[in-house]
C-alpha positions, 0 to 999 in steps of 0.5 A: 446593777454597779451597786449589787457588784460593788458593795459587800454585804453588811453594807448600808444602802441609802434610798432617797424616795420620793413619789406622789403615787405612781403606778404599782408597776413603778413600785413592783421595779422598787420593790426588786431593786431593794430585795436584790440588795437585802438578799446580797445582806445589805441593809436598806434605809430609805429617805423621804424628803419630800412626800411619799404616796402610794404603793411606794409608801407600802414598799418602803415600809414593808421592806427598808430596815430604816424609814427616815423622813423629813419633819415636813414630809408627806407620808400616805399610804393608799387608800382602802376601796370604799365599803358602799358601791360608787356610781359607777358599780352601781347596781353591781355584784362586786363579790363576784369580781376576783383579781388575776 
């Protein structure tokens, strides 16, 4: 909240992430925070250092103007459900499963 009252749009934001894939509610408040800066006209880059996983990774990318990270950075985005059934829905009708 001090950043949205002090900065001025035009003004450069940087975000230095890092995350080895949290939940997607932890990215949800991610995703907030940096389209609360872009809708007051800031521009927003984000810094990997380290390692970037997950939904974090599809929040920095879809979101930031610039995406910055490190030679040595891990970058990953989630990966896609598998095309054939696990043991687990064995036997199940996954067609019929819709999301809320």
């Amino acid at each position: 909240n001090l950043l949205t009252t002090l900065a001025q749009p035009g003004d450069s934001v940087l975000f230095t992430i890092r995350s080895v894939g949290e939940s997607w509610g932890d990215c949800a408040a991610l995703a907030s925070s940096i389209a609360r800066l872009r809708r007051r006209g800031m521009r927003i880059t984000c810094s990997i250092d380290q390692e970037l996983r997950g939904p974090a990774f599809l929040v920095a990318a879809a979101l930031a103007d610039n995406l910055i990270a490190a030679p040595f950075a891990l970058l990953a985005a989630p990966l896609p459900p598998p095309s054939t059934p696990t043991s687990l829905f064995a036997g199940a009708d996954l067609r019929s499963i819709s999301s809320v």
